[in-house]
C-alpha positions in Angstrom: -50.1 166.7 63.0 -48.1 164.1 61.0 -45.1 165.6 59.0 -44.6 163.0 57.3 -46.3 159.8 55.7 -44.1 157.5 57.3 -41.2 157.6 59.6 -38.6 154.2 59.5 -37.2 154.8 63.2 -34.0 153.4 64.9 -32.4 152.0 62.1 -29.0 152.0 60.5 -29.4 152.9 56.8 -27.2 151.8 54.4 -26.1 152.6 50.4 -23.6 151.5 48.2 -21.6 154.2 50.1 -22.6 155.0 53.3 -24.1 153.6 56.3 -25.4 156.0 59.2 -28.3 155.2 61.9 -30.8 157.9 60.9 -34.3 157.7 60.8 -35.9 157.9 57.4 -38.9 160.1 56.0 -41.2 159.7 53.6 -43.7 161.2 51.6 -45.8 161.4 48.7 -44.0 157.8 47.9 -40.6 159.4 48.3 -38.0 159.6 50.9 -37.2 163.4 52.0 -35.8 163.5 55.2 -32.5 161.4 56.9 -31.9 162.6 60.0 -30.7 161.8 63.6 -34.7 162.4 65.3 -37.4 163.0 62.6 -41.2 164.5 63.8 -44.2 162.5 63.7 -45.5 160.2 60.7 -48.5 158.8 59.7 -47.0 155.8 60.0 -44.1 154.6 61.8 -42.0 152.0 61.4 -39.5 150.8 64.3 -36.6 149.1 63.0 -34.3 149.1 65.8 -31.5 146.6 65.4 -32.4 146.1 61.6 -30.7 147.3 58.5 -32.7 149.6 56.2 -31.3 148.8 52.5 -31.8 150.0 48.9 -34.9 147.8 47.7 -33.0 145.3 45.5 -33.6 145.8 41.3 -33.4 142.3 39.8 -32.6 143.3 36.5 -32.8 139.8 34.5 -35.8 137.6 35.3 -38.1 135.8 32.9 -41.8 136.8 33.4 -44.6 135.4 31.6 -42.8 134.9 29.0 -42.7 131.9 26.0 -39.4 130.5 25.7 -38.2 129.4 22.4 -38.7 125.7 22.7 -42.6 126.2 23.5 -42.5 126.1 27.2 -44.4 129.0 29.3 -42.5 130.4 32.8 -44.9 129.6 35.6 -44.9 132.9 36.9 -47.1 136.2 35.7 -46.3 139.5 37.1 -48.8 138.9 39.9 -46.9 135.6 41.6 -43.5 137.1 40.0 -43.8 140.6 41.4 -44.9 139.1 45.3 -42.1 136.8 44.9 -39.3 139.0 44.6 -40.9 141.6 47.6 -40.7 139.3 50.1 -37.4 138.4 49.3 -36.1 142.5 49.3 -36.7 143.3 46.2 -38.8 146.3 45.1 -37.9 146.6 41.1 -38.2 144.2 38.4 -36.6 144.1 35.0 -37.9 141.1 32.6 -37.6 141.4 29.1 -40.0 141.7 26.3 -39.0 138.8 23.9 -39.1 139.1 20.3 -39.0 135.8 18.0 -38.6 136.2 14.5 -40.8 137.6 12.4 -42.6 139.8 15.2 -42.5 143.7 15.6 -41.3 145.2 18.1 -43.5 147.1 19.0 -46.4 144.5 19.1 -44.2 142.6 21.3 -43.5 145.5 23.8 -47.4 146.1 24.0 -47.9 142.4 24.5 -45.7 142.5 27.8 -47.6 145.4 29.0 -51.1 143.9 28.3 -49.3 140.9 30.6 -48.2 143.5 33.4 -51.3 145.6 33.6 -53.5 145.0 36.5 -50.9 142.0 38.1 -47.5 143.3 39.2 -47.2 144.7 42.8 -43.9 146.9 42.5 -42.7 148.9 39.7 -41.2 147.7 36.5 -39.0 147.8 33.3 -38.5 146.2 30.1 -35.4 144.9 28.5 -35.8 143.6 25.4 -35.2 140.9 23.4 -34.2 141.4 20.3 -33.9 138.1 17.5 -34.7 139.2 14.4 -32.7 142.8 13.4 -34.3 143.8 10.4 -33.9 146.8 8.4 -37.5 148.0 9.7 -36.9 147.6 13.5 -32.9 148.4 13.5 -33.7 151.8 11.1 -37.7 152.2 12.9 -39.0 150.6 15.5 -35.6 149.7 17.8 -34.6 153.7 17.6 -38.5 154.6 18.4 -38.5 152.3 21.6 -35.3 153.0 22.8 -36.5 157.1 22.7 -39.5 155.9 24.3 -37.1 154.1 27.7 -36.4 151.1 26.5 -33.0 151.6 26.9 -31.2 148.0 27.1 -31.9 145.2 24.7 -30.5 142.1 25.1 -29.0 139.2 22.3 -28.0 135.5 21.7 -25.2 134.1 20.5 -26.7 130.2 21.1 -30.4 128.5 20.4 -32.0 127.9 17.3 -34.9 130.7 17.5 -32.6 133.5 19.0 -29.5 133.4 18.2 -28.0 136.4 15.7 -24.8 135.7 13.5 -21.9 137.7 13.9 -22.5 140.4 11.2 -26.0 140.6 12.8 -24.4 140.9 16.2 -22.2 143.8 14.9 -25.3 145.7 13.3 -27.1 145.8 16.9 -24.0 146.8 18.8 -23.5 149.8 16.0 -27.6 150.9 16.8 -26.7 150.7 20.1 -23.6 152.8 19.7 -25.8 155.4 18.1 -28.9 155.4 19.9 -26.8 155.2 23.3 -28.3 152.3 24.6 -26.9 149.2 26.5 -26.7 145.8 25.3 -26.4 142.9 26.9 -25.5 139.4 25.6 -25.9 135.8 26.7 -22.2 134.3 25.3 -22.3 130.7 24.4 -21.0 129.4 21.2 -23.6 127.9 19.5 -22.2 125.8 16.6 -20.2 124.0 19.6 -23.2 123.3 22.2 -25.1 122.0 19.0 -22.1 119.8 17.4 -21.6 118.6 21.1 -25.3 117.6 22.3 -25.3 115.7 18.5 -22.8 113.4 19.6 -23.7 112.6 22.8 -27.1 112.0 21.7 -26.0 109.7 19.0 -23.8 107.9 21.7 -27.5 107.9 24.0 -26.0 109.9 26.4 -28.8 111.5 26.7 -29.6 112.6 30.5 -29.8 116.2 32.3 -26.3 115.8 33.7 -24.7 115.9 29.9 -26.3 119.6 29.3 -23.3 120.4 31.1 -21.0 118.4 29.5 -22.5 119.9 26.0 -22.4 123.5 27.4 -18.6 123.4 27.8 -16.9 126.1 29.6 -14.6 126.8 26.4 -17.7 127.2 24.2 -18.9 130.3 26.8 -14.6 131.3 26.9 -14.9 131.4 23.1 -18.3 133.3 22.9 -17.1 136.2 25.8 -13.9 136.8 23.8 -15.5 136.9 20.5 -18.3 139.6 22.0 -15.8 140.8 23.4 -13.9 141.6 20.1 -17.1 142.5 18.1 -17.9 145.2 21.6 -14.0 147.0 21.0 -14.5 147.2 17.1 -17.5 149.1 17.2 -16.3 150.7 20.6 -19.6 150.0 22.5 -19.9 149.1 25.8 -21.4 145.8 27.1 -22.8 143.9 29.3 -22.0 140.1 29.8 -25.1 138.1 31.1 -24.9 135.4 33.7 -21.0 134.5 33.5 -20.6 130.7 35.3 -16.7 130.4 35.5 -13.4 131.4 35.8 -12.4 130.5 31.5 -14.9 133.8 30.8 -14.4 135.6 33.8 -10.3 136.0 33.1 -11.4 136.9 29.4 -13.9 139.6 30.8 -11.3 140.8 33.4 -8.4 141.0 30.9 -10.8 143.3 28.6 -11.5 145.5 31.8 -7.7 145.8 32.2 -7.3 147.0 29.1 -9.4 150.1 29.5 -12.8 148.7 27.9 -16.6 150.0 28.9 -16.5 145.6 29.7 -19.2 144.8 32.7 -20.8 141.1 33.3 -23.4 140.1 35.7 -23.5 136.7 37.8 -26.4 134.6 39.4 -27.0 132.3 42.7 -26.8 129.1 40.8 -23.2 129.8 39.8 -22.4 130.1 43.5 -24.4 127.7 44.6 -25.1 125.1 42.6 -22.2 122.5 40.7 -22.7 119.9 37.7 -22.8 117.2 40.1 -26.3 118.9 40.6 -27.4 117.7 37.3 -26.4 114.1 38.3 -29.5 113.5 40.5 -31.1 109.9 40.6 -33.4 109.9 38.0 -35.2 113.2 35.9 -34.2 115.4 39.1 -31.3 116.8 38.0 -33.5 118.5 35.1 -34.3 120.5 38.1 -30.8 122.3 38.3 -30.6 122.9 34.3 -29.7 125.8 32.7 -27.6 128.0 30.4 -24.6 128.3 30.8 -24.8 125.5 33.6 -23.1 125.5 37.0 -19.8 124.1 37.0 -17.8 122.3 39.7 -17.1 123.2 43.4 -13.7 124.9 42.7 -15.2 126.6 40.3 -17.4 128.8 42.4 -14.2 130.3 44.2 -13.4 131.9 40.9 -17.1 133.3 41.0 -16.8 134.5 44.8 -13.5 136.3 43.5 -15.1 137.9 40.4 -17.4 139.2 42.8 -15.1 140.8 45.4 -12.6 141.9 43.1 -15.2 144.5 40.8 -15.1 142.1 37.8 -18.7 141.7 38.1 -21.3 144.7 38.6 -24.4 143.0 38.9 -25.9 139.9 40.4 -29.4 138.7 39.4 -31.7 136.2 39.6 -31.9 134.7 35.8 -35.6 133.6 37.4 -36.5 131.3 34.9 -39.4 129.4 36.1 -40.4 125.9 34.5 -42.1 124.1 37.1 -41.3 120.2 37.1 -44.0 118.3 37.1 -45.7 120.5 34.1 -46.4 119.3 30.5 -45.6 123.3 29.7 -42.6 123.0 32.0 -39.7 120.9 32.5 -41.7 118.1 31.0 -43.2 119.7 28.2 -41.2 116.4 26.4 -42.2 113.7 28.5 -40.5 111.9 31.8 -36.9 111.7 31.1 -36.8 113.9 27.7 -33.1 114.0 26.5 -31.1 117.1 27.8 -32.0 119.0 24.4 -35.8 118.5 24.8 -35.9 120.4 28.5 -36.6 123.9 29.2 -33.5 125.7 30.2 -34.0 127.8 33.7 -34.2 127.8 37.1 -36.1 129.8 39.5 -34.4 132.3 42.2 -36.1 135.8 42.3 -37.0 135.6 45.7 -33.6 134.3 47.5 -31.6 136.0 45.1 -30.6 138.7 48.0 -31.1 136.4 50.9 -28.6 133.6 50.1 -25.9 136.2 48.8 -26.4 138.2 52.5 -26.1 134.8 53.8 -23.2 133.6 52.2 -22.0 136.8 51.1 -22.2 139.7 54.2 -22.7 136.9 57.2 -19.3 135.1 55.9 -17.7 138.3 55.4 -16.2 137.9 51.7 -18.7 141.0 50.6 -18.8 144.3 52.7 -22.2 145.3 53.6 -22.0 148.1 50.5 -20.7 145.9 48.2 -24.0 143.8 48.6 -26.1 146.5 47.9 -24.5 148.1 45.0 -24.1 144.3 43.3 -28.4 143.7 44.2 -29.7 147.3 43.8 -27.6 150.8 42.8 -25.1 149.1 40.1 -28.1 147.6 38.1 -29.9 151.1 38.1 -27.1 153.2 37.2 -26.6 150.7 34.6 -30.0 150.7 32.8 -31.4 154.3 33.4 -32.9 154.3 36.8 -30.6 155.9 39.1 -31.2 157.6 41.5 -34.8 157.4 41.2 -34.1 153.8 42.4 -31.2 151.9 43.8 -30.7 153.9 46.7 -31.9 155.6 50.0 -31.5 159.5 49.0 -33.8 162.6 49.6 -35.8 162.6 46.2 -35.4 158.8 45.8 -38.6 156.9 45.3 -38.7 155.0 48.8 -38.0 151.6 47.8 -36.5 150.3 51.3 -36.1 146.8 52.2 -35.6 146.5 56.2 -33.7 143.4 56.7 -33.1 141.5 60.0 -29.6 140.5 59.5 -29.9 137.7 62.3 -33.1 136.1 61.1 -32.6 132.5 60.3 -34.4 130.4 57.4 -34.7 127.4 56.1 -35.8 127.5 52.2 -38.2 125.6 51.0 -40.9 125.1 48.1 -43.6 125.8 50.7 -42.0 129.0 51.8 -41.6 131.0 48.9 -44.1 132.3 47.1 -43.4 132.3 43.5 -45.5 129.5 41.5 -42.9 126.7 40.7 -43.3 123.1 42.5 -39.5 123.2 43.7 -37.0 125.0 44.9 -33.2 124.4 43.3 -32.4 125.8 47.2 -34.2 123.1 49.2 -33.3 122.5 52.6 -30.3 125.6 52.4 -30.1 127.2 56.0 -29.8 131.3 54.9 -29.1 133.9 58.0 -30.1 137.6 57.0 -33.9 138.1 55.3 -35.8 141.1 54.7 -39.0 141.5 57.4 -40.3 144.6 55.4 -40.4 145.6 52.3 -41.7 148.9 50.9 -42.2 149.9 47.6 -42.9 154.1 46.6 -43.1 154.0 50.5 -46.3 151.4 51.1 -45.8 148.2 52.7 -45.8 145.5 49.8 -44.2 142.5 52.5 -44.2 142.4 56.6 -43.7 139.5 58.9 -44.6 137.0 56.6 -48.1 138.6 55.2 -48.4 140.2 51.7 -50.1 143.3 51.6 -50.1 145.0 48.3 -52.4 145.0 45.7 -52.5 143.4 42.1 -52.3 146.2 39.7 -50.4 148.6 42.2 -46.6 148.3 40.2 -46.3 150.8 37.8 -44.0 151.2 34.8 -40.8 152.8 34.6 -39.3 154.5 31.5 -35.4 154.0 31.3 -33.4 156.9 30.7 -30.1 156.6 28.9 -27.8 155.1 31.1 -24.1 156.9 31.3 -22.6 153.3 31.3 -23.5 152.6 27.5 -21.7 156.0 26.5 -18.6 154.2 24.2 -15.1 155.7 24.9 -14.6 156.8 21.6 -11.7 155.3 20.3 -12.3 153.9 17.0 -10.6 151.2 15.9 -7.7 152.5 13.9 -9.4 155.6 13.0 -12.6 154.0 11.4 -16.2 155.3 12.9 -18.4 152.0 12.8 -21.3 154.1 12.7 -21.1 156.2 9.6 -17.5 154.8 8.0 -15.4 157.5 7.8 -12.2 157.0 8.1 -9.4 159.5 10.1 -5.9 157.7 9.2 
């Protein structure tokens, strides 16, 4: 008789920590057994000569979700969720977007009616937050965040989102008191907006000046200023997406200093450059997005953020507007002017794949380094640890089993999100996962999908540890309730 559901044979498992050949048991959706010679399962999975990871957690992704500007990401939580298994990833965490004027709590219900009955593996919500009233700052934010939405997320930059500085202050103070973690996309808006202006008045109008008009000093200014707004109300934060080196040696000055500071990173900031957005024609619409890439020498400084602990997390920032789409990166016409196109580009499913690649393969990441950056980091930080993030007894058995020699060339017609290009094509990537399991059923083998619309099931966020401030006031003043200890 079968002790166990399944049994992952012959591999060598590795965490954020450790790394040990063990075989793996699970049960009930859960691993609990690691041991050297495991009885009989069920199942039984032989993964000799393979590594047996943490299933990644791409904590910032855009699913089904309206942008600001009217466009619709091409991908639902069916197409999104399949997308990111067969690339390793077993845990989603897109954001429920608020634009101004909406509740909350109608817009959290929304993103479940939009999940229900399509995603394949198990999810959270961030939030978006855009318009901080007094009714969903004093009600509803407090209400959600008691209910596991536990990280929220704010704009310094575009029109429809972005919250002044007083505004900014009276989220981070919430968040102080409810315990929750914020996270901020830092871009200076008044400067992106004075910038495009004059290029567009000088008809310098095509995708390769979005980078020109999202200057690396107006995403320098916007970190240190968050930055600053973070230490007076002695909050931690999170730093979304972080392209270069001007905000990078802000964020790792703060950290220096002794401040709950931590920043995130994506592929297209390692891969990608401006001279991406100078494609013949509308193609380097393709590449666009906020902050842009910058140039070659550039991505050293990113690589080094990454190895030296400035960054905690690296995500996908899948933001899917398909390019031949009057809803997508066309929703303006053939050759729109850089202000008129959809900012985003997709990467959930070779978000792990190229940074194993590039990463592990190279040798500039250790092997736990990769797996606390795709997977453990991102659930300690938001309140999922160690339910996921990490091959433990008790763990929910999320297990990617990657064949760290397979080789692959990406392309559009190999991946299976719901875009019409890949930012990626033609890139030669060594390392990809073969299996993928998610609560310990096979989502993703050999190339075949095997799970089942509906089967991805929500996950209330606890408070995460990492938004606990340090409690040191600035000069004796409690941003919270204003008293004052000279």
């Amino acid at each position: 008789m079968a002790e166990y559901d399944l049994v992952i044979r012959g591999g060598t498992v590795v965490t954020a920590a450790d790394k040990t050949a063990c075989d793996v048991g699970v049960k009930d959706g859960k691993v609990v057994a690691l041991a050297d010679k495991l009885g009989p399962g069920a199942e039984e999975i032989d993964a000799t000569g393979k590594l047996v990871l943490p299933g990644g957690i791409d904590s910032h992704c855009h699913i089904d979700q309206p942008s600001s500007m009217g466009a619709t990401t091409a991908d639902d939580f069916h197409s999104g969720t399949v997308s990111a298994a067969c690339g390793g990833t077993t845990c989603i965490i897109p954001f429920a977007a608020q634009h101004r004027g909406q509740s909350l709590r109608a817009v959290v219900q929304d993103y479940h009616s939009r999940a229900e009955g399509k995603a394949v593996l198990d999810y959270a919500f961030h939030l978006i937050i855009s318009d901080p009233t007094e009714q969903v700052l004093g009600q509803e934010l407090p209400a959600l965040i008691k209910a596991g939405y536990t990280s929220f997320k704010i704009y310094m930059t575009y029109d429809a989102l972005k919250l002044d500085d007083r505004q900014v202050l009276d989220v981070l103070a919430t968040a102080r008191r409810e315990g929750a973690m914020v996270m901020v996309h830092a871009e200076n808006h008044d400067v992106i907006s004075w910038l495009s202006d004059r290029l567009h008045e000088a008809g310098h109008v095509a995708p390769k000046f979005h980078a020109v008009a999202h200057a690396a000093a107006a995403e320098r200014e916007a970190t240190h200023r968050a930055i600053t707004m973070s230490e007076i109300v002695d909050v931690p934060l999170l730093i979304v997406h972080v392209s270069g080196k001007e905000a990078i040696d802000h964020i790792r000055t703060a950290q220096a200093r002794g401040l709950r500071l931590y920043a995130e990173t994506c592929p297209q900031y390692l891969f990608l450059t401006a001279d991406d957005l100078d494609k013949p024609g509308f193609e380097g619409a393709k590449m666009m997005c906020s902050p842009p890439p910058r140039d070659a020498a550039n991505q050293e400084f990113v690589w080094n953020g990454l190895t030296t602990g400035v960054f905690e997390v690296f995500s996908s920032d899948h933001a899917p507007y398909r390019f031949d789409d009057p809803e997508g990166k066309k929703m303006h016409g053939e050759n729109a002017p850089f202000k008129k196109v959809a900012n985003g580009v997709p990467g959930l499913e070779i978000r792990m794949p190229m940074l194993f690649s590039e990463g592990v393969r190279t040798g500039r990441l250790d092997i736990h380094d990769f797996v606390a950056l795709c997977s453990t980091n991102a659930a300690k930080l938001y309140g999922l640890y160690p339910q996921k993030g990490t091959i433990a007894v008790g763990a929910d058995a999320d297990i990617a089993i990657w064949d760290p020699d397979k080789e692959v060339t990406v392309s559009v017609d190999m991946l299976h999100d719901n875009m019409d290009y890949t930012p990626y094509e033609g890139r030669r990537v060594t390392g990809w996962p073969v299996i993928t399991l998610s609560r310990g059923e096979v989502v993703w083998r050999d190339g075949k999908v095997t799970a089942e619309p509906g089967r991805g099931r929500f996950l209330p966020c606890a408070l995460p540890d990492a938004a606990k401030p340090l409690g040191r006031p600035v000069h004796g003043f409690q941003p919270v309730t204003g008293d004052y200890t000279p």
